[in-house]
N, C-alpha and C positions, 0 to 999 in steps of 0.2 A: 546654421552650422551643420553640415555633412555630418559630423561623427556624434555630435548632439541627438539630433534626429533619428541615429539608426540607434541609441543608447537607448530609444525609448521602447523599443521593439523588442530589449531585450533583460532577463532577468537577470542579474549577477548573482553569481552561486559561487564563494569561496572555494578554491579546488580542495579542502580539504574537508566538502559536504561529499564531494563527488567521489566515487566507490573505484576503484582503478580499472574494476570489472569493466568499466563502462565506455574504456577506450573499444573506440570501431578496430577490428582486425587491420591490420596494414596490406593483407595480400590482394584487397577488393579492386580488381584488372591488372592483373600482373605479377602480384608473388603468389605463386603458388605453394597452400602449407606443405601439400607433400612431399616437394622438393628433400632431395640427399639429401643433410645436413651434416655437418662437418663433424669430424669423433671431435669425442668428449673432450679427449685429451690434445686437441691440438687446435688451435686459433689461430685461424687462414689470414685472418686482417693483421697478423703478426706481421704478415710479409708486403703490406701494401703498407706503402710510400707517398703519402698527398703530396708531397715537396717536389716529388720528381717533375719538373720541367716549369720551375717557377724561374729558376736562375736563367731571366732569356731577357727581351726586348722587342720591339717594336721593328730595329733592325736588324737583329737576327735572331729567330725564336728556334728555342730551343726547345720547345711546348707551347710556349704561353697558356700554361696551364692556374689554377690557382686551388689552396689546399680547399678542396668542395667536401664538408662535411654534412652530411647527409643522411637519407637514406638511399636504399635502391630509387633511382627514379623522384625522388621528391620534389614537391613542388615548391620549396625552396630549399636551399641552400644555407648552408653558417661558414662564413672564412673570416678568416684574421684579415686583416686592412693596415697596409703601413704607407699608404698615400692619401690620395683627397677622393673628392668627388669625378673630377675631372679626364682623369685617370685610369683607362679599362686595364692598363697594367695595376689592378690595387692592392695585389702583394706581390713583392717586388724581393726576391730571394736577396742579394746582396744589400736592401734598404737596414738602415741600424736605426730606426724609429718604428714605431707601432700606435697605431691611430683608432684601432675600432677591433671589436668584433663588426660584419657585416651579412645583412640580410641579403642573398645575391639570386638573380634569374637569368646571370648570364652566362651564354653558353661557348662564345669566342669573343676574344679580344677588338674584333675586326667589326661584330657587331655592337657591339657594346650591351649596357646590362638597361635595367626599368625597372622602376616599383624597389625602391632598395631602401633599407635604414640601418644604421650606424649607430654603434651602442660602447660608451667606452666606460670605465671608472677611474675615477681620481679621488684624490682627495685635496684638502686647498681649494685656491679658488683662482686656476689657472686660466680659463676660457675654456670654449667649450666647442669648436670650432676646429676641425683634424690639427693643421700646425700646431693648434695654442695648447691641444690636451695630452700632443704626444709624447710616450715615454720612450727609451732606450728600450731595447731589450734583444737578448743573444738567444739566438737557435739552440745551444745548450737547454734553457730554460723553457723552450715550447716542446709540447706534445702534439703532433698530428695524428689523430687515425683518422679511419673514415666513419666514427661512431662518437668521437669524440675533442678536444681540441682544449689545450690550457694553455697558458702563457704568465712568464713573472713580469713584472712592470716594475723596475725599482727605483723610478722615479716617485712612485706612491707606496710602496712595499707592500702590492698590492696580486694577490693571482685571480685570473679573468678565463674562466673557463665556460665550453658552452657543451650538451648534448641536443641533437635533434632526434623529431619525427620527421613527419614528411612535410606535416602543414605546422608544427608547432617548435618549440624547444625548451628546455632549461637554459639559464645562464645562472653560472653561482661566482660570488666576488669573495677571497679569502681577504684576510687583511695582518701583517703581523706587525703593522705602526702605530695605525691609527684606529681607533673606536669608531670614528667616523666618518663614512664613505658617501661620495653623490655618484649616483648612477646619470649618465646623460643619453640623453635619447636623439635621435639625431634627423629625421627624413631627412631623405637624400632632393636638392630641388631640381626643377621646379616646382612652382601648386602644394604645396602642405598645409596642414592643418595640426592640431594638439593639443590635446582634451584632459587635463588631471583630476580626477575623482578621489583625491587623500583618504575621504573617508572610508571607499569602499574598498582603497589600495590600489589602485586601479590607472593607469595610463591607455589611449588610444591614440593612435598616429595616424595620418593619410599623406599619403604623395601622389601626386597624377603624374609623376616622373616615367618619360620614356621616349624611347628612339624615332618615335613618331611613325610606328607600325602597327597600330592598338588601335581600335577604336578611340574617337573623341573623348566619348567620356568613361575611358578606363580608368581605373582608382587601385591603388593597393593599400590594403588596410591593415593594421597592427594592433593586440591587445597586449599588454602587458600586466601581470597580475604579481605584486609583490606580498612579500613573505610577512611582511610587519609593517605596522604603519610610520609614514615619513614624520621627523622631526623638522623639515624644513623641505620650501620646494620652488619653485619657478621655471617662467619661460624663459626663451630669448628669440630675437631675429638677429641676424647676422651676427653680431659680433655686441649687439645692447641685451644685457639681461635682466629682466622683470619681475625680480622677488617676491612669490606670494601671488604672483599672477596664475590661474589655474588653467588659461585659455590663448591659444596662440596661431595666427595663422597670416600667412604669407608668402613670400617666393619662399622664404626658407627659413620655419620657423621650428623650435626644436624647446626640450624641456631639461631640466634639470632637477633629481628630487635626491633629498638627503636623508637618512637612516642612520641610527646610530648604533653599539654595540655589536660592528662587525667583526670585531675582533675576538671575542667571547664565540660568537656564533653567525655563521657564515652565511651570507645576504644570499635569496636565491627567487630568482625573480622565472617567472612561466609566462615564456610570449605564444601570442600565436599569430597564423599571418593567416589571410583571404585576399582575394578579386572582389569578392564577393558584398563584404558588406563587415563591420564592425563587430557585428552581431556574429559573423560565421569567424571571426578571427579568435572570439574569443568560445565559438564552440568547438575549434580544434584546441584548444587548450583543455577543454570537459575531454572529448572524445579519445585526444591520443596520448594529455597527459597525465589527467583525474589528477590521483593523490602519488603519484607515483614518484622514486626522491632520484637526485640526479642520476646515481648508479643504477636502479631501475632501470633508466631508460636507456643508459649506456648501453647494458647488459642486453637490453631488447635490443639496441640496433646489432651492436654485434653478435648476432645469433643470427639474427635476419642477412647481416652480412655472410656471413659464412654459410647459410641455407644457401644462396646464390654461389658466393665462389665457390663451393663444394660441387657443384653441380659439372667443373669439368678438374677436378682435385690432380692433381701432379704427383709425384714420389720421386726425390733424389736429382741429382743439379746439386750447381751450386748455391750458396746463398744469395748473392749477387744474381743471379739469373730467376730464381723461385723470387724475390721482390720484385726485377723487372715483371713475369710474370702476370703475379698476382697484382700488382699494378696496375697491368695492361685492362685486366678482367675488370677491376674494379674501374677504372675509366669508361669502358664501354657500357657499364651500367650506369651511368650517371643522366644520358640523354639519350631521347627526347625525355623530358620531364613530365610527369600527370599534372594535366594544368584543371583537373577538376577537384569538386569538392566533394561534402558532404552535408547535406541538409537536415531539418530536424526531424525529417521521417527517416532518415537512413537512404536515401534517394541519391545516387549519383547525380551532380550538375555542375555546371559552369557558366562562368561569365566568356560570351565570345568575344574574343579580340577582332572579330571579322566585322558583325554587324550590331557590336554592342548591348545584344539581349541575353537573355539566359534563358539557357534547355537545358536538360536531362539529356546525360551520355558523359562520354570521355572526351575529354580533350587533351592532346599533347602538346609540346612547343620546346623550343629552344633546340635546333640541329637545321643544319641544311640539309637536304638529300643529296646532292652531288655527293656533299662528302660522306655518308652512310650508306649507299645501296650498294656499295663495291661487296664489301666487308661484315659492319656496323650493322646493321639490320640482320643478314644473314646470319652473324652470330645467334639471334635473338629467336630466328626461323629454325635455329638447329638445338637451342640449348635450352631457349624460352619459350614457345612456342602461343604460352597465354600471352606474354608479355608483345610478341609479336603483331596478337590479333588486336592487342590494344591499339598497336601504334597504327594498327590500319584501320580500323573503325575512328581513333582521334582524327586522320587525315579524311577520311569520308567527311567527319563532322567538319573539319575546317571548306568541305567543297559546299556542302549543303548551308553553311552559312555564310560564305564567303562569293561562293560562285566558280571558284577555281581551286584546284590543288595548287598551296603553297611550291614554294623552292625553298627561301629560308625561313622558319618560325621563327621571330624573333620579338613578341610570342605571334604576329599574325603576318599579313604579306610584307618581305623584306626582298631589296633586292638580292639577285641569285646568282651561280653561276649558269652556265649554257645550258640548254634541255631543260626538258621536264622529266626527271626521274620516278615520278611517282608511278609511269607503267614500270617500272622495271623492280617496284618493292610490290607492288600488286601481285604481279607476275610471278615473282619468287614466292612468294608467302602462298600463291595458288597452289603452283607446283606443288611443296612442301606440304601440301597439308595444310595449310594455317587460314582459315574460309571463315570462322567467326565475327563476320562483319557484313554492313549491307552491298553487298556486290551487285545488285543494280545502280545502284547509287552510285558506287565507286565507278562500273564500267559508264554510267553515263558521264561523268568527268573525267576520265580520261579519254573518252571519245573527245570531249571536247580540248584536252590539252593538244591530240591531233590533229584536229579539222581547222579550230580557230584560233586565228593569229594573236597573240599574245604581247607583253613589252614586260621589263622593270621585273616584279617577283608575282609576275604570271601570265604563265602560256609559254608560245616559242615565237620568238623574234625572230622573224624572215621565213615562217611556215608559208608566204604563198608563193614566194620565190623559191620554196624548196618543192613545192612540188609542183614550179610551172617547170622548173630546169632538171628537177632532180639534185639540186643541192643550193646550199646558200652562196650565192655570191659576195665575192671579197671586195669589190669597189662597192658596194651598197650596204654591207651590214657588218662591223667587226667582230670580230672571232669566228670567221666565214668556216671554217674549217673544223674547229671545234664544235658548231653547232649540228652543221651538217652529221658529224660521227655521232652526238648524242641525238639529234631525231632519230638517225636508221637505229639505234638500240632500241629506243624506247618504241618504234615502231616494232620492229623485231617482238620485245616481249609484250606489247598488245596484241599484235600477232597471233603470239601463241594461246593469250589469255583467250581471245575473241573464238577462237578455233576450236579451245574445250568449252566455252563454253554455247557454242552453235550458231556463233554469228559466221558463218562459213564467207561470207560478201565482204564481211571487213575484214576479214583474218587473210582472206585474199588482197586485198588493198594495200597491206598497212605491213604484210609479208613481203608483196613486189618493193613498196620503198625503203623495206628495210636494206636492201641494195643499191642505196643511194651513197653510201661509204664508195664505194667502185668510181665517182663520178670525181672527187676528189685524189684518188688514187694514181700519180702518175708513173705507167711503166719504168718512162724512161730513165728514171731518176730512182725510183723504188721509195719515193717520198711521197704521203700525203701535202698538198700544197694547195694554196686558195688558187682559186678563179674568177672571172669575172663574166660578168650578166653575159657579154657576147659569144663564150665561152674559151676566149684567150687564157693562159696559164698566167699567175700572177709571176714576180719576182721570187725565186728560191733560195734562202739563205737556212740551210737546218739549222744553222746554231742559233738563229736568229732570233727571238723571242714577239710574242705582240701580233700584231698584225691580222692576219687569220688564224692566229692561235691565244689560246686564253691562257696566262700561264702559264706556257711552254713554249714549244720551237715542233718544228719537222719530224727531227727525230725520236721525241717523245709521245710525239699524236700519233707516228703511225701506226701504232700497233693500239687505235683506241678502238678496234674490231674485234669486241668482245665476243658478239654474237656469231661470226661467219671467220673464227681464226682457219680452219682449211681453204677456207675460197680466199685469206689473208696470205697464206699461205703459198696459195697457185699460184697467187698472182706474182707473185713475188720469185716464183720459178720451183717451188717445192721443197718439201720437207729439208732439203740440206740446204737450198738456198735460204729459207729460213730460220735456220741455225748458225748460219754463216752471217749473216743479218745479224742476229741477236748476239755474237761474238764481238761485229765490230761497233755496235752499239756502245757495249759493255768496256770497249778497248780504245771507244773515240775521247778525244780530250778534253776535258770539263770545262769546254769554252760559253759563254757566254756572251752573246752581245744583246743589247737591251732594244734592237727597233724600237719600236713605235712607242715601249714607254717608256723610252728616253733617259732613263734613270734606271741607277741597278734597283730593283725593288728586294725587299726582304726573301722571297724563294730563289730569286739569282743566288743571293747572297750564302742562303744555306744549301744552294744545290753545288755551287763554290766549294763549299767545306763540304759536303758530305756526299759529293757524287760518287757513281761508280760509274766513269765513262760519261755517255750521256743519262745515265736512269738516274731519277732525282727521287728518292724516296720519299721525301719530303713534302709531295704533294701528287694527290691521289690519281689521275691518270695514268701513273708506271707501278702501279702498286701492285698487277698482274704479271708483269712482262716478265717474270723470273720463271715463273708456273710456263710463258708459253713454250718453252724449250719442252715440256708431254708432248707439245706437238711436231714433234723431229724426230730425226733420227740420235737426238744427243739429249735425251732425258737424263739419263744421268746427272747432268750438269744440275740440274735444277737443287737437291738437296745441300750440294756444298755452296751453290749462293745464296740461297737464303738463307742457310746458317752464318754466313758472314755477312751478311745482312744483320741480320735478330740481334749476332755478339757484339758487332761492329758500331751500329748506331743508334742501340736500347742501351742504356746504364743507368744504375742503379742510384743516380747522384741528380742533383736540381737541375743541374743541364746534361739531364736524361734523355731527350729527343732529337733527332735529326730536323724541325722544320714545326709548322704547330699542329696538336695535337687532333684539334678538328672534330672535338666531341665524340670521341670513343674511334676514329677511323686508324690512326697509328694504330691505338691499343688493342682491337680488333685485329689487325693485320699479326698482330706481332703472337695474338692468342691461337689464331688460326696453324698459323705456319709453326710456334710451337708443340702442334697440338699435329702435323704432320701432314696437312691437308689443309687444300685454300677454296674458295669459291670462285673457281676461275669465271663462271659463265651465270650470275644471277640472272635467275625468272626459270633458268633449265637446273637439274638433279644432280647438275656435276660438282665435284671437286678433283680437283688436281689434286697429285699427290706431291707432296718432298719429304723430308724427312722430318721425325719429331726432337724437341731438343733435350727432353728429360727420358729418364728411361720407363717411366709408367706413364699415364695419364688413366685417370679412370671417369668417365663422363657416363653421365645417372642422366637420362631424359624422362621428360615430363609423362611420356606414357610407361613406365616404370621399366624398361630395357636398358641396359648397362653395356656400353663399349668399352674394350681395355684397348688402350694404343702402348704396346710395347715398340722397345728400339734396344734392341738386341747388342751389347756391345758398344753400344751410345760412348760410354766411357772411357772406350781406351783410346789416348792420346793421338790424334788424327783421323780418326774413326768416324768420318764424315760424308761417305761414300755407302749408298744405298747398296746392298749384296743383292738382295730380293723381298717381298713385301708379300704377306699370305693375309688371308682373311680366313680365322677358322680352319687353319693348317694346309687351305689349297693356296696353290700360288696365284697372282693375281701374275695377266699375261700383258696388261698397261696399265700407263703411271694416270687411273682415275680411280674412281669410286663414287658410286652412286647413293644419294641425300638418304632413302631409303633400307638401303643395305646399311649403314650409320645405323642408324637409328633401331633399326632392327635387332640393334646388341651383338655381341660375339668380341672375337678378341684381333685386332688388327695390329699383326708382328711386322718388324721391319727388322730385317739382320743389317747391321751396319760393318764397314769395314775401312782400310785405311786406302787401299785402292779402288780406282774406279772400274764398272763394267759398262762396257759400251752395250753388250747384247742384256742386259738387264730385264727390257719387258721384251719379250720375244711374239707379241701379238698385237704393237704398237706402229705396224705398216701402214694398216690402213686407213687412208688420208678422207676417203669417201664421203661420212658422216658429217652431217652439221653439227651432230651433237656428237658428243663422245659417251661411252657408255657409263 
């Protein structure tokens, strides 16, 4: 018996021996204490919304988000559950049943979740099994924060509420019927196990449950430590229940234990979860719970919450837009998740999903990088900057035990989208400042994501075809064209990395094919478009979808020239023809045709409903193109689109999102552009500028310097047009700003007005530069 075996290794210590003193700090890789922290009098998590973008679907998301209650970053999750197991949509805004509190490690719908268990209360003796235990219950009746989470049940007359830490929780069960409640314990299958110890009060769970991205013998493990001792208990498997049984295991085998006098005094049960071992699950219950009572812990995470969203604090907006917001903020701190623990020295470790051992360090998971290095990251580079360094020493660890930089954690190699982004978070986090991690390590995995040919969720598929031709061909590898533009990036900022740091031979290699985008690039057409191995032009259809494009069409790739937007630019016939481009983009018709996959898929669908022209918000390859209008002679443009963008397709309601959320990459874009400045060009110093949506922002950075972003005028009705932009009372002469200069502190005004000015940056001619300043 697995959870036998580890029981023996360890001592049970009632949490109420345990001093609360003795919970570990929570900021150990990533919250930093000294961080702003919010005034006294005002609670930022007031304004965040877990619900926002639950109201969606499989065929057309509106987030596909789920209420992730947390901490910053935790290594699990607590959500309400009103489906089954089967189910990655598992709370479902419009469902009118409720099946669980659940234990969750996912991080999108698309990959699905692992290691999960399901936790509900009833009373009776309904089954135990989601359909059989579920109760009714109205959205009136639930609380979401991101600190906390309740719900009424009045099928049991029963309230089911949960707080976390990162590795641990409370759950407390009101009752105002019955005396007598069963709590049911649920692993999620396959491979579980379930262990009742009545005397010591005491449950332990295991599922080997997961998407089959884990090593073999991954396990997640669960303690449960209850308040008073059970009046009655058992197991069951599927659907037969074993009264009195204290031991249970199977595809899917799960407990049920009874308590009495909840009604009097309110049942409150301290889980904790591990990778690790039975023993570590129930040492995050010593460590983060000790003796501490539900509101305690509440009261910690929300503190800890608002340490963070205080970190870039807003003033005035509407309500409606200050929830969008602080939404967005609170989404992009959710992932990558700390997939390490804490040992009985105090010793940072983890179980690796790569090669199934355990080391000392960090480990992250659960994000893609496609969808984080735009955006998502870069937030973490400007505001987080510890948190940052975490997620680049976690990805170092996943190369050194793995052998490759991931694409999706989910928690370990998942398949990806195209490229290997991991040079372009290296690259940016270098730039920035953010070097706390082993950077031989790192540069020797990313040399290898260049040189060596890759498939599936690692490396790059058709690297020797990219640089026997200079680009991927389209009759030999699909998504010819998307790949081709994310090599030359990712070359581009290895490029740069290799260059500071003295490899001068590769920085010249990996520089030349960063101009391998040009090779894809047809004049005549002013369209990116596949090719084939002989070097013939494929079939051109922009509106087309599939093909040599991943999620998009023609018109959406072209402009996937992050790095080289003036040589994007030339080619294209110059800064007005470039502008003239981005106008009929913006004015072409929100057509769709499905090539190659045959079928509308869910991003048709929601680029359908929430297009502008052709820019599909909704999915992260046009998440820039509003910023690249800095590069014309029509900047201007740039602040009234994103502001109708931010108002148009964020709202304040469960179908909140234009498209899925993507682990912090909407909510990131949405904080950025709020906040009046994007990252147009990650791994380089820049940010574009547009304009901001509130009339303050006050952002506190981790080396104790304070930037004010005002917007002058912001308020009056039509007032969406940029006047001029100073830093520190000098006028800025172009629409950039340099990572540096931010951070630096000072006050960054923006006069807004209701009309536009074409001559706005009067220093924004010159097309020269590869970088902008």
């Amino acid at each position: 018996m697995i959870l036998h075996g580890l029981l023996l290794h360890v001592r049970f210590r009632p949490a109420a021996s345990v001093k609360a003193g003795a919970r570990l700090a929570l900021c150990v890789f990533g919250l930093a204490a000294g961080a702003a922290g919010a005034a006294a009098d005002e609670d930022l998590t007031h304004w965040v919304n877990p619900l926002i973008g639950t109201d969606t679907s499989y065929e057309l998301s509106r987030g596909n988000t789920f209420p992730a209650i947390t901490r910053p970053w935790g290594m699990t999750s607590w959500a309400p559950q009103t489906g089954t197991y089967e189910n990655a949509l598992f709370y479902e805004y419009k469902a009118g049943t409720f099946t669980g509190i659940r234990t969750t490690h996912q991080a999108s719908v698309w990959m699905g979740g692992y290691g999960e268990f399901s936790f509900m209360a009833i009373t009776g003796d309904p089954g135990f099994l989601p359909q059989q235990r579920a109760s009714p219950f109205a959205h009136a009746e639930e609380r979401a924060r991101p600190e906390s989470y309740s719900v009424d049940l009045p099928r049991y007359g029963l309230r089911l509420e949960v707080t976390p830490t990162s590795r641990a929780a409370i759950i407390r069960v009101q009752s105002t019927l019955s005396d007598t409640v069963t709590f049911v314990v649920d692993p999620h299958p396959p491979g579980t196990e379930i262990q009742l110890l009545p005397q010591d009060r005491l449950l332990l769970a295991m599922t080997q449950s997961q998407m089959g991205s884990a090593a073999a013998n991954f396990r997640s493990f669960l303690a449960a430590q209850f308040d008073r001792a059970p009046v009655d208990f058992g197991t069951w498997t599927d659907s037969t229940s074993l009264p009195g049984s204290a031991h249970g295991t199977g595809n899917h085998s799960g407990a049920w234990v009874r308590f009495a006098d909840v009604r009097a005094r309110p049942l409150v049960i301290r889980v904790g979860t591990s990778f690790m071992g039975a023993d570590f699950a129930l040492r995050s219950i010593e460590q983060e719970l000790g003796s501490a009572g539900f509101q305690e812990i509440a009261d910690e995470g929300r503190q800890e919450w608002n340490r963070l969203l205080g970190r870039a604090r807003i003033t005035g907006g509407s309500q409606e837009r200050r929830v969008v917001y602080y939404t967005a903020l609170y989404r992009s701190l959710l992932f990558p998740r700390n997939w390490h623990e804490i040992d009985d020295k105090g010793a940072i470790v983890h179980f690796s999903p790569y090669d199934g051992l355990v080391h000392s360090g960090p480990m992250v998971a659960d994000f893609g990088l496609w969808d984080a290095f735009r955006s998502h990251v870069p937030l973490y580079f400007l505001l987080y900057p510890d948190r940052g360094a975490t997620v680049l020493q976690g990805l170092v660890n996943c190369y050194l035990e793995g052998g490759w930089f991931p694409k999706w954690l989910n928690p370990g190699y998942s398949w990806g989208m195209p490229g290997t982004q991991a040079e372009i978070l290296f690259a940016d986090g270098w730039a920035k400042g953010v070097r706390d991690f082993d950077v031989d390590a790192a540069y020797e995995g990313l040399l290898r994501n260049a040189t060596e040919p890759g498939e599936g969720g690692r490396g790059r598929l058709g690297l020797d075809a990219y640089e026997r031709l200079g680009y991927v061909p389209g009759d030999l590898i699909e998504g010819s064209v998307s790949r081709t533009l994310e090599f030359a990036y990712g070359d581009y900022a290895l490029g740069t990395m290799a260059r500071d740091l003295g490899h001068d031979q590769d920085a010249d290699r990996f520089l030349a094919r960063a101009a391998s985008w040009r090779h894809v690039f047809d004049a005549s057409t002013g369209f990116v478009r596949g090719r084939n191995s002989d070097g013939s032009w494929m079939a051109l259809d922009p509106y087309e979808w599939g093909g040599a494009f991943v999620e998009g069409n023609a018109w959406q790739y072209t402009w996937s020239v992050l790095h080289d937007v003036p040589g994007l630019a030339a080619a294209m016939g110059g800064r007005s023809a470039l502008a003239a481009r981005l106008d009929s983009f913006l004015q072409a018709p929100s057509t769709v045709r499905p090539g190659s996959y045959g079928r509308m898929i869910h991003e048709m669908r929601e680029f359908e409903q929430f297009g502008i022209g052709q820019y599909n918000h909704g999915n992260q390859p046009c998440h820039h193109v509003p910023y690249l209008y800095n590069y014309t002679d029509s900047s201007w443009k740039t602040a009234p689109l994103v502001r109708a963008i931010g108002d148009d397709l964020y709202q304040p309601t469960p179908a909140g999102y234009p498209g899925d959320e993507d682990t912090g990459s909407l909510g990131s874009w949405f904080v950025f552009t709020a906040l009046g400045f994007y990252p147009i060009q990650p791994g380089s110093l820049t940010y574009a500028l547009g304009a901001p949506r509130f009339p303050r922002a006050q952002l506190t950075f981790e080396n104790g310097n304070v930037l004010i972003v005002e917007a002058v005028g912001i308020e009056v009705p039509g007032a969406v047009y940029v006047q001029s932009v100073r830093f520190d009372g000098q006028r800025l002469e172009m629409p950039f700003i340099g990572h540096d200069r931010l951070t630096g502190g000072g006050t960054l005004r923006f006069d807004m007005g209701t009309e536009p000015d074409s001559n706005l940056f009067s220093g924004d001619k010159d097309l020269g530069k590869k970088r902008s300043p």
